[in-house]
N, C-alpha and C positions, 0 to 999 in steps of 0.2 A: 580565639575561635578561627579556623581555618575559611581561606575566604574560596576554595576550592569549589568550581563548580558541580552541581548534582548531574550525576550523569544522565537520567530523566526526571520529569517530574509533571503531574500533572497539570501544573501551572502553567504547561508551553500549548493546552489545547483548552479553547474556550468552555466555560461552563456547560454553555446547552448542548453541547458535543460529547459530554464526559458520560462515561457510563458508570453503572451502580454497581463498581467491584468492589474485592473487600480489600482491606489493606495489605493481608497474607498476599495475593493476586498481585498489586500494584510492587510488593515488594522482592520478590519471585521475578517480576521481570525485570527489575531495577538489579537485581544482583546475578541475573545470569549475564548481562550488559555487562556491567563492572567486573564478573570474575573475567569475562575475554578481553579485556581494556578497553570496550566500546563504548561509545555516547554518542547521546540524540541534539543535534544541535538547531534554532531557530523554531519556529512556532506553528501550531494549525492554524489559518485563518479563519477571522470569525465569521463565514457564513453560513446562513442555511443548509447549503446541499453542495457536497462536496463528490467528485471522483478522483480517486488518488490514484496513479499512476506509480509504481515504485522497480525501479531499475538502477543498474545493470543485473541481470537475472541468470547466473552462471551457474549455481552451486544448490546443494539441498538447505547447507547453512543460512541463504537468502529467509529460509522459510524461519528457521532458529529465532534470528537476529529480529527478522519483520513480528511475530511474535512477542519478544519481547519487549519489544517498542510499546505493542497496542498494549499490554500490563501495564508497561510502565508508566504511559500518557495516558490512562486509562480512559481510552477512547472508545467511544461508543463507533463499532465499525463495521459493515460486511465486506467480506472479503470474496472474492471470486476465483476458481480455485477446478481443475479438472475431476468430473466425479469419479473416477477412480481412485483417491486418494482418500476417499473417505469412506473407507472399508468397515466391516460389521464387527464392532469391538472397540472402535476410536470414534467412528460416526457422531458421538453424542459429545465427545470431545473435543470436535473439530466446529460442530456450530453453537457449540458453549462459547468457540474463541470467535463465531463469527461468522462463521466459513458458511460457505454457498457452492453447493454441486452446480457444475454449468456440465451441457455435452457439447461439446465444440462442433460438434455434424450439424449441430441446429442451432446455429448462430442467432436464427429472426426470435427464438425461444428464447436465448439468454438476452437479450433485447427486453423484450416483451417481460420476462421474470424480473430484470432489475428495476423495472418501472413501476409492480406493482410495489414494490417493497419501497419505492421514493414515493409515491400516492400516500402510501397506509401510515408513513411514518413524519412528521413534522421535520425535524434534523435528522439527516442522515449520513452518513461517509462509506461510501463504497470503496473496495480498493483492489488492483487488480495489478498483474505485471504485463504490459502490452506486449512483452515479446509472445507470449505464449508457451515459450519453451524455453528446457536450461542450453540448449544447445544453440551456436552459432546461426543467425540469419540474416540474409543482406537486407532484409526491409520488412519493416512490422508491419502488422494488420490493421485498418484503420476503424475496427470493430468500439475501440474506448469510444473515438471521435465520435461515432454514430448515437454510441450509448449516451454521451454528454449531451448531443442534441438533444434527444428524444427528452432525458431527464431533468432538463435545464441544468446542470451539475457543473458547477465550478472546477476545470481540472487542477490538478496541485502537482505538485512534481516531487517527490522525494527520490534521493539518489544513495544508493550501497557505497561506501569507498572502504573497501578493503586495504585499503594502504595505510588510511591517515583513523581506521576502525570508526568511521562515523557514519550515522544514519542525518543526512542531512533533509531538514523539511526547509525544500526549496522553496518553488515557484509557483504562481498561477498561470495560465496560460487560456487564455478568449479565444478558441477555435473561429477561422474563418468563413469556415465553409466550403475552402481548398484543402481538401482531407490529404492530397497529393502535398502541397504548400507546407503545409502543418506540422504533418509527419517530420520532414524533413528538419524543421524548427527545432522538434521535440527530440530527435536523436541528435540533434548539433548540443544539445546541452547539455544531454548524457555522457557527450564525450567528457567533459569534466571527472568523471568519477569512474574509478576503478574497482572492476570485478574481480573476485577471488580466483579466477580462471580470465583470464585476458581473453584469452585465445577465443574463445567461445562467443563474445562480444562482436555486437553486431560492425 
């Protein structure tokens, strides 16, 4: 019997976190993972109320890969996500997998929206990309930070490396309350991990 590890598996995210997909679902994202040589390495941690944070965010494939992670670890998860992408014909597709229309003009809104969804739900995992965009920017928004407060949410850190094809579930991270401080923390540790597009990288 080969001692080869599984490229995901729901075993790396706690029970009460897990969602109620079917096997077809959980094995769909296990094998689009495997047909690109990718793996999910390290665990969710077992708390309550999570915000996930997932970078480096250069490419449309981010969305691909991130995707099949949440099949694979069949994570019970909302994702946040620009409403323009969720066009009339996919719409119902996109928050089958999770997805949450935010409008970025109305920031105190997507606040306000993700709170009620951490209220109405016991466990929950939000997950978002702080850059905001696929494009190049010297310094992220400190909008997660705010959302963490508000929702009490444990931040998590998963990191893209394109180089080494792994989705790593990193860290947690206890915001201080120096959003300026913090930030700074949070993108020192991103440098570890490489985007399918360097260049673009904050």
């Amino acid at each position: 019997m080969s001692d080869k590890p599984r490229v995901v598996s729901e075993q790396q995210c706690p029970e009460h976190l897990r969602a109620n997909r079917s096997a077809l679902a959980q094995w769909f994202g296990r094998s689009v993972l495997k047909l690109f040589g990718w793996r999910v390495e390290g665990r969710i941690p077992n708390v309550e109320r999570l915000l996930i944070i997932g970078a480096p965010h250069t490419s449309n494939w981010d969305f691909v890969y991130a995707m099949a992670t949440i099949l694979g670890l069949n994570i019970r998860l909302r994702w946040l996500a620009k409403h323009t992408i969720f066009k009339p014909g996919v719409r119902w597709f996109m928050e089958w997998l999770g997805g949450i229309p935010i409008n970025r003009s109305k920031p105190q809104d997507v606040v306000a929206n993700v709170a009620r969804y951490v209220e109405r739900e016991r466990g929950i995992v939000i997950a978002l990309a702080p850059e905001g965009t696929r494009k190049r920017v010297d310094k992220w928004k400190n909008g997660f930070l705010r959302m963490a407060e508000a929702t009490d949410c444990t931040i998590f850190m998963i990191g893209l490396d394109f180089v080494g094809k792994r989705v790593v579930l990193g860290e947690t991270f206890e915001p201080t309350g120096d959003h300026e401080a913090d930030l700074a923390t949070i993108m020192e540790h991103y440098k570890r991990y490489n985007g399918k597009f360097p260049d673009r990288e904050t």
